[in-house]
C-alpha positions as CSV (number, residue, x, y, z in Angstrom):
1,X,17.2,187.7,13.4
2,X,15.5,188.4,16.4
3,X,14.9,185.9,19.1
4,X,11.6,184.5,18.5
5,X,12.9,184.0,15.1
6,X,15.9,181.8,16.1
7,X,13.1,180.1,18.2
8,X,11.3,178.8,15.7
9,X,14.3,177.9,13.0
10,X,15.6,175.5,16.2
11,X,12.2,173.9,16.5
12,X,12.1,173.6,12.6
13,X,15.8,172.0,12.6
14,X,14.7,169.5,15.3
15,X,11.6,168.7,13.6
16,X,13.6,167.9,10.2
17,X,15.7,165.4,12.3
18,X,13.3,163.6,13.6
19,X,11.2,163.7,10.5
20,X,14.7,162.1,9.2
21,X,15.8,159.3,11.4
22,X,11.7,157.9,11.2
23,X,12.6,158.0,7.3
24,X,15.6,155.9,7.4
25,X,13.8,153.6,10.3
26,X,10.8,152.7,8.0
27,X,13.3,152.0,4.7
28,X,13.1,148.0,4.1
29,X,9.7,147.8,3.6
30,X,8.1,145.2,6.0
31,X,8.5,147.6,8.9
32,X,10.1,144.5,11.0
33,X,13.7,145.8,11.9
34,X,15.9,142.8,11.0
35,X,17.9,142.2,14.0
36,X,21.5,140.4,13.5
37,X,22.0,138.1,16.3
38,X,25.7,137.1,17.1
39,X,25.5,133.1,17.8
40,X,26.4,131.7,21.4
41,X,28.0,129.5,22.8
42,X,26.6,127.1,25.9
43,X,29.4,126.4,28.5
44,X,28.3,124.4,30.9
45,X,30.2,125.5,34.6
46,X,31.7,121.8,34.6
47,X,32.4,119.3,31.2
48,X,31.5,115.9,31.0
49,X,34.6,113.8,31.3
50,X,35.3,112.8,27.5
51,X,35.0,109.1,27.2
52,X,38.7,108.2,25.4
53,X,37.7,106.2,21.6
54,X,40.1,103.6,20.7
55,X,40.7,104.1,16.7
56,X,39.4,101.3,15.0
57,X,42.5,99.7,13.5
58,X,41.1,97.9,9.7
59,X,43.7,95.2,9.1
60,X,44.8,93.6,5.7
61,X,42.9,90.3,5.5
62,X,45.4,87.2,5.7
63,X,44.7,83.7,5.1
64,X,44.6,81.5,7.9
65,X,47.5,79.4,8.6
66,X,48.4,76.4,10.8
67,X,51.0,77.5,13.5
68,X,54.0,76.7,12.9
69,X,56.3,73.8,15.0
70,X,60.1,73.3,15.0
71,X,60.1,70.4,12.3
72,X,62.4,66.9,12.5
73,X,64.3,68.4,9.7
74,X,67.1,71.5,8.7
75,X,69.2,72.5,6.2
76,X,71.9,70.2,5.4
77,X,75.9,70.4,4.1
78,X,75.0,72.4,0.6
79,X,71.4,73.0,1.0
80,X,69.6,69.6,1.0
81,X,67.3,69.1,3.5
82,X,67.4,67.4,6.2
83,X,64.6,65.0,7.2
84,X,64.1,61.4,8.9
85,X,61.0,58.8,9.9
86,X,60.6,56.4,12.2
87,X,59.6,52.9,10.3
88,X,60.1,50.3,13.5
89,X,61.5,49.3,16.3
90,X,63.6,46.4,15.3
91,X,64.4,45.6,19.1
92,X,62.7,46.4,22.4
93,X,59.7,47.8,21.4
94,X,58.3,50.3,23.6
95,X,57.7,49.5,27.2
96,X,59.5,46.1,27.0
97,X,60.1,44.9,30.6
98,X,63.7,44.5,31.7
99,X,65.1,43.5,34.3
100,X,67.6,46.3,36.8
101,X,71.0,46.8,34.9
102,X,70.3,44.6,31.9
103,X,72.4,45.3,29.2
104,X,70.4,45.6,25.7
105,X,71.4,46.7,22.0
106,X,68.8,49.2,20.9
107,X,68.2,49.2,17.1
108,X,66.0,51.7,15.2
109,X,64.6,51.2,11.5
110,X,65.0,54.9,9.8
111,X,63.7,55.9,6.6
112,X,65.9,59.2,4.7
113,X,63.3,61.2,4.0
114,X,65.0,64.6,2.9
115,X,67.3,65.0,0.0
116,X,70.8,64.9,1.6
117,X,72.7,61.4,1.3
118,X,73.6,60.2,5.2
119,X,77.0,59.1,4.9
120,X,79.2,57.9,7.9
121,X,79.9,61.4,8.9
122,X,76.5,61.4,10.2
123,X,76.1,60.7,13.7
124,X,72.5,59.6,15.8
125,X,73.4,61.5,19.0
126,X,71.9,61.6,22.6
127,X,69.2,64.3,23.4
128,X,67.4,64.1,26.5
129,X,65.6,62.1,29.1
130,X,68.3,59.1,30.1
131,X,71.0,57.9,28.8
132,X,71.0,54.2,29.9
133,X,75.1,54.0,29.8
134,X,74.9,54.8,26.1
135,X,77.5,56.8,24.3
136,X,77.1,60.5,23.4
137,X,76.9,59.4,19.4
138,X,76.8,56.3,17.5
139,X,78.1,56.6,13.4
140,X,75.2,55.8,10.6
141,X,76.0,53.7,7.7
142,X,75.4,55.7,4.3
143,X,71.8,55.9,3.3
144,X,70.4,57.3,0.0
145,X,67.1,59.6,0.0
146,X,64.4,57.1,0.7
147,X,66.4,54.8,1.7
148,X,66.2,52.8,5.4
149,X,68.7,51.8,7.5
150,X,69.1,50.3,11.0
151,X,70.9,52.0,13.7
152,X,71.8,50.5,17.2
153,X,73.3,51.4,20.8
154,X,74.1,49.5,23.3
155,X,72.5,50.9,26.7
156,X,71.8,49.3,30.3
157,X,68.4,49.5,32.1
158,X,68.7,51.7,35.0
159,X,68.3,50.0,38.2
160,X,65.7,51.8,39.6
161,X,62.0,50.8,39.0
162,X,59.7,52.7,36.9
163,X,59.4,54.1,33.1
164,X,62.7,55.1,31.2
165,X,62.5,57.3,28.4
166,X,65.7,58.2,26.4
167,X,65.4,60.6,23.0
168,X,68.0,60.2,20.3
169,X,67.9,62.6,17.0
170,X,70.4,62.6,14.1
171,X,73.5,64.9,13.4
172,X,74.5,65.5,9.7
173,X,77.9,66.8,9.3
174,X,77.6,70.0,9.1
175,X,76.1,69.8,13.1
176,X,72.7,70.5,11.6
177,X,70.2,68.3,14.6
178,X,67.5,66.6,13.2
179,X,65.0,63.4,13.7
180,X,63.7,61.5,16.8
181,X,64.0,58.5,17.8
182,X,63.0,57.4,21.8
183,X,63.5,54.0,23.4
184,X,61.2,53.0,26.5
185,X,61.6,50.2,28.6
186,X,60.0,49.2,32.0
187,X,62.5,48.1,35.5
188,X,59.8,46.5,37.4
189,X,59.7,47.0,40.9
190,X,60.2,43.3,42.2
191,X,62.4,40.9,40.5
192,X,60.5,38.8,38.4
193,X,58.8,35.8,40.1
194,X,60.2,32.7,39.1
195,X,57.1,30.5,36.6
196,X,55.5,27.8,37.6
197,X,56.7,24.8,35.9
198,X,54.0,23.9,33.5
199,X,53.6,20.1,32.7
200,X,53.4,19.6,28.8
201,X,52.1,15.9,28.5
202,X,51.8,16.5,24.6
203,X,54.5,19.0,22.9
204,X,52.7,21.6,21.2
205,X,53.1,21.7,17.2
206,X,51.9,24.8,16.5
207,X,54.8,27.8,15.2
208,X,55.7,30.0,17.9
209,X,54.8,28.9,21.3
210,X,57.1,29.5,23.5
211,X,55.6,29.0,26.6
212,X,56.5,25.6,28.9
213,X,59.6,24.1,29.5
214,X,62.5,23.5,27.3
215,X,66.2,21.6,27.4
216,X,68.6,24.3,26.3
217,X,72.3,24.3,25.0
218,X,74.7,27.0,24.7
219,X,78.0,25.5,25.2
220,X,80.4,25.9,28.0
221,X,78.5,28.7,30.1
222,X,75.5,25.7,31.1
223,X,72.2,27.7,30.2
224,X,70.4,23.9,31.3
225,X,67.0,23.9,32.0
226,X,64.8,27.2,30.9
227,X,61.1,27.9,31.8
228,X,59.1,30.3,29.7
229,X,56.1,32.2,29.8
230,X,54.4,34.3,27.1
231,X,51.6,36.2,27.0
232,X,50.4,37.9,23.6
233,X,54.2,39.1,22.1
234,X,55.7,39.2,25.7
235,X,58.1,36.5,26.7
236,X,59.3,35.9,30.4
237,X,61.1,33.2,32.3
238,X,64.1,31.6,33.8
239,X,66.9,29.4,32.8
240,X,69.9,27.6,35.1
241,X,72.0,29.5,37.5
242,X,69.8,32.2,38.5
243,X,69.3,33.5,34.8
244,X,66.4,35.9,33.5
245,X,65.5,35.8,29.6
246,X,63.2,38.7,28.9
247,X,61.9,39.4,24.9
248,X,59.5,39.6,22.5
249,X,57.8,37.5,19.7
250,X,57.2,38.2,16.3
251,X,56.4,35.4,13.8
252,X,59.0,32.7,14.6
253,X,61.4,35.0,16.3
254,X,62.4,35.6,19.7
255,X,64.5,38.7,20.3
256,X,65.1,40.3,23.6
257,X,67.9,39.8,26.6
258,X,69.2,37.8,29.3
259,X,70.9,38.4,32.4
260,X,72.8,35.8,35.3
261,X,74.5,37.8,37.7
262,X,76.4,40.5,36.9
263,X,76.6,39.5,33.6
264,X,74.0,40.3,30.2
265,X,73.2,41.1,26.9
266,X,71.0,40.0,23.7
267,X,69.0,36.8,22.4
268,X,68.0,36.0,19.1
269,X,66.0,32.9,18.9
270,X,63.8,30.9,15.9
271,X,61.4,28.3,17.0
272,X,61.5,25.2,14.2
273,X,58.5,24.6,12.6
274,X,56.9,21.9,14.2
275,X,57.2,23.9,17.4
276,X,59.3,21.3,19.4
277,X,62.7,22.7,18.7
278,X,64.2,26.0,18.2
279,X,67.7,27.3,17.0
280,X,69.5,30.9,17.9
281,X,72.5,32.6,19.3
282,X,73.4,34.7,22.3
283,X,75.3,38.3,22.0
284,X,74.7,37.8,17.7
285,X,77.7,34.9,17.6
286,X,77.2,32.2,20.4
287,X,75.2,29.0,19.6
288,X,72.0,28.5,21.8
289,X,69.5,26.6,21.1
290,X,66.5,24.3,22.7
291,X,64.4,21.6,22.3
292,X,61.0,20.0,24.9
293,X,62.0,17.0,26.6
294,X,62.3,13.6,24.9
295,X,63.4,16.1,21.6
296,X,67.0,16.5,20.4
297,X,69.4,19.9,19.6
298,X,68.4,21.1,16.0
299,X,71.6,20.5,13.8
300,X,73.2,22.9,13.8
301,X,72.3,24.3,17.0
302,X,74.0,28.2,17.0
303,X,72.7,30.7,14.1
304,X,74.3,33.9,14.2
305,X,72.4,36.9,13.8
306,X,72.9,38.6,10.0
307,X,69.2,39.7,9.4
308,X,69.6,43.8,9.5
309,X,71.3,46.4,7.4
310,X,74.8,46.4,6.9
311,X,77.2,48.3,4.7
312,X,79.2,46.0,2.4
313,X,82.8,46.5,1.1
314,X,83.2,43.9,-1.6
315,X,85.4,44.5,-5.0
316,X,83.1,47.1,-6.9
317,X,80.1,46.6,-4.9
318,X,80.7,49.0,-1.8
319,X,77.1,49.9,-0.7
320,X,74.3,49.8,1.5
321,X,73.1,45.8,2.2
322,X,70.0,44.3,4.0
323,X,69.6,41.3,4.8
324,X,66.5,39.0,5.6
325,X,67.3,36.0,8.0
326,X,64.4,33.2,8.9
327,X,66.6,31.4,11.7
328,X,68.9,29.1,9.0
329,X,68.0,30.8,5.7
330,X,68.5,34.1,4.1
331,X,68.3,36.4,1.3
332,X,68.8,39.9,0.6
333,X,70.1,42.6,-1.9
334,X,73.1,44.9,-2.4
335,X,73.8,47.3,-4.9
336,X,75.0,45.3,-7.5
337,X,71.9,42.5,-6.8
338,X,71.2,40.0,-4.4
339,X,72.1,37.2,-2.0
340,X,71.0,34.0,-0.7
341,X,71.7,31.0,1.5
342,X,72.5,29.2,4.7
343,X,74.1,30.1,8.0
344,X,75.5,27.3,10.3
345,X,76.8,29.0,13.2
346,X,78.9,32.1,12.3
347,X,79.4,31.4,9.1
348,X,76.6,32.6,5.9
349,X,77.4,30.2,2.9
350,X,75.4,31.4,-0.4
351,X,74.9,32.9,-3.8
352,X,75.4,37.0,-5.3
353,X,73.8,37.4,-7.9
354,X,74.1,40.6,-10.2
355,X,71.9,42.7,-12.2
356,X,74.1,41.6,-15.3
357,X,73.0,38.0,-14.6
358,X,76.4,36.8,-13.5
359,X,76.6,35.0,-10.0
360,X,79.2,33.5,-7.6
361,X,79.8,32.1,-4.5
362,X,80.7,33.5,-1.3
363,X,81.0,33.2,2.5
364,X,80.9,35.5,5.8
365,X,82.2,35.1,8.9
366,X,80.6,36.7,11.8
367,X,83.2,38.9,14.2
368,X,80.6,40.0,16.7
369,X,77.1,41.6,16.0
370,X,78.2,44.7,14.5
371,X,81.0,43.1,11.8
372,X,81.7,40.5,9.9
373,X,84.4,39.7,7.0
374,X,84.8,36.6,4.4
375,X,85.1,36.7,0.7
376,X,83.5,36.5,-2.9
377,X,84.6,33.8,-4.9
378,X,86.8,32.3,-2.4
379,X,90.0,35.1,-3.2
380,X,87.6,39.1,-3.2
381,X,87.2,40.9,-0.2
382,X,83.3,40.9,0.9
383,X,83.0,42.1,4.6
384,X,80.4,44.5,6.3
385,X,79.6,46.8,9.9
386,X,76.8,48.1,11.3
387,X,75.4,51.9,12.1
388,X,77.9,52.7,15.1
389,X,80.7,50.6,13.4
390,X,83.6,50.5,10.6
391,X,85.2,48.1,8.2
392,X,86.8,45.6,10.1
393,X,90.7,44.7,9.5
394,X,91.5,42.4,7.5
395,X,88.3,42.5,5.5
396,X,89.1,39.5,3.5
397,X,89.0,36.0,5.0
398,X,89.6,33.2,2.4
């Protein structure tokens, strides 16, 4: 092949290979390449701070409940539980004035509302606030579910002036705390003014006023001459020697304390009812009584206190006892039925009646205001004690 030949077959084979690649370009019929673009991604030079999301939480629905407080009650000896109202305050009601160091007995009206019998293992203990001289714990008589009982200390009003609060709350026997129970009384700041005498031309006859003067009688100590005042339920005044009587009214009763000297403690009072004479005792077992001028001493003068509750030990009949007391009169029940009668001085002279229609006689003798013995049928034991006390010894007194 000469060279003009090989020219032309190199122009040829060019020619073919363009002729080619236009071929394959124009293959896919619109004559549009189709271009594949690779995506990409923006990046800006700096990110916006992401904002942090707090996961939203979807919780269980509950049902709404009332938040819950330490309750006046626990788990007693075996289980039972534990629980205890207030009902009243049998003495002192709340902010009673009394006089600097006045000694008082403090009793409580309790209702067992749980299911564990109180028995005299159970104690009503200090809590907080003051103590007024109390002791640390006072016993309970035995007390059935739903049953009430009275329980009493004996405390002193501070001698400073001012509010004094003092919280009490139960003990079972197994330690388990329970209950509330809060005595408040006033010390005022200035002793308290002596009356006025106030002239009664006419005695009064209605029931309960104990306001004006009156001639009183309670034996050897001279109580003379006393001068009252009451407004509403409150009762204030003064009696011979320098002495302070301080209490409250409710119905006939007087209850409260008095105080000469260095010396104090309780009244319990019952005005007669033509309102010119009344009948009582001091400390539960002395006579005092009174009477307005130109009157005489009821007969008999002294009525001890035996109105309360009491646990009796009696020949079959050991129990739980209250007793209702209108200054002379009585009548109550115990577990076997009920009582009735009189009371001249210490002594309660009546009827027991039982469920099983029998009944007898029998008498009790007042020890102090806590105790008392005396007999059924003039030869069985019958004798009782208060919260905070025991059986007294002998228990039987013909």
């Amino acid at each position: 092949m000469n060279l003009q030949d090989q020219q032309r077959h190199t122009l040829f084979v060019v020619l073919a290979g363009l002729f080619l690649m236009s071929l394959a370009c124009s293959v896919g019929g619109s004559g549009t390449p189709e271009v594949t673009v690779t995506p990409s991604v923006l990046v800006p030079a700096t990110m916006p701070p992401i904002a942090q999301v707090t996961p939203l939480v979807v919780a269980t629905p509950t049902v709404a409940t009332t938040p819950t407080e330490t309750p006046p009650s626990g788990t007693g000896p075996g289980g039972c539980v534990l629980s205890e109202q207030f009902v009243a305050d049998m003495t002192i009601p709340d902010n009673m004035v009394l006089a600097p160091g006045a000694a008082f007995l403090k009793t409580w009206r309790a209702k067992n509302t749980g299911t564990c019998t109180w028995d005299t293992s159970y104690q009503l203990v200090f809590a907080d606030g003051e103590q007024m001289g109390g002791p640390a714990g006072v016993n309970v008589n035995n007390t059935a579910p739903n049953g009430e009982v009275d329980i009493s200390v004996n405390l002193t009003a501070p001698a400073a002036a001012g509010t004094h609060v003092g919280r009490w709350r139960l003990k079972a026997s197994n330690g388990a705390i329970f209950g509330a129970l809060t005595v408040i009384i006033v010390v005022p700041g200035t002793p308290t003014p002596t009356p006025t005498l106030t002239a009664t031309a006419t005695p009064t006859t209605s029931v309960g006023p104990w306001n004006g003067h009156w001639e009183t009688n309670c034996g050897s100590t001279g109580c003379g001459k006393m001068d009252l005042v009451q407004q509403g339920t409150t009762v204030t005044g003064t009696f011979e020697g320098g002495g302070v009587i301080n209490g409250t009214v409710s119905g006939i009763r007087l209850t409260g304390i008095w105080k000469r000297g260095s010396s104090a403690g309780s009244i319990d009072w019952w005005m007669g009812g033509a309102g010119l004479k009344w009948r009582g005792n001091f400390d539960a077992i002395n006579a005092w009584c009174g009477h307005r001028t130109g009157q005489t001493d009821p007969a008999p003068c002294g009525v001890g206190t035996f109105t309360g509750d009491w646990y009796a030990v009696c020949a079959g009949c050991d129990g739980a006892m209250h007793i209702d007391q209108a200054g002379r009169t009585f009548s109550g029940t115990y577990v076997s039925g009920t009582v009735e009668g009189t009371i001249d001085g210490v002594a309660a002279i009546g009827t027991w009646h039982k469920t099983d229609s029998t009944s007898g006689p029998f008498t009790w003798y007042l020890i102090n205001g806590q105790q008392f013995n005396g007999n059924s049928s003039g030869t069985n034991q019958w004798c009782g004690y208060r919260s905070g006390s025991g059986a007294p010894s002998p228990c039987l007194k013909p």
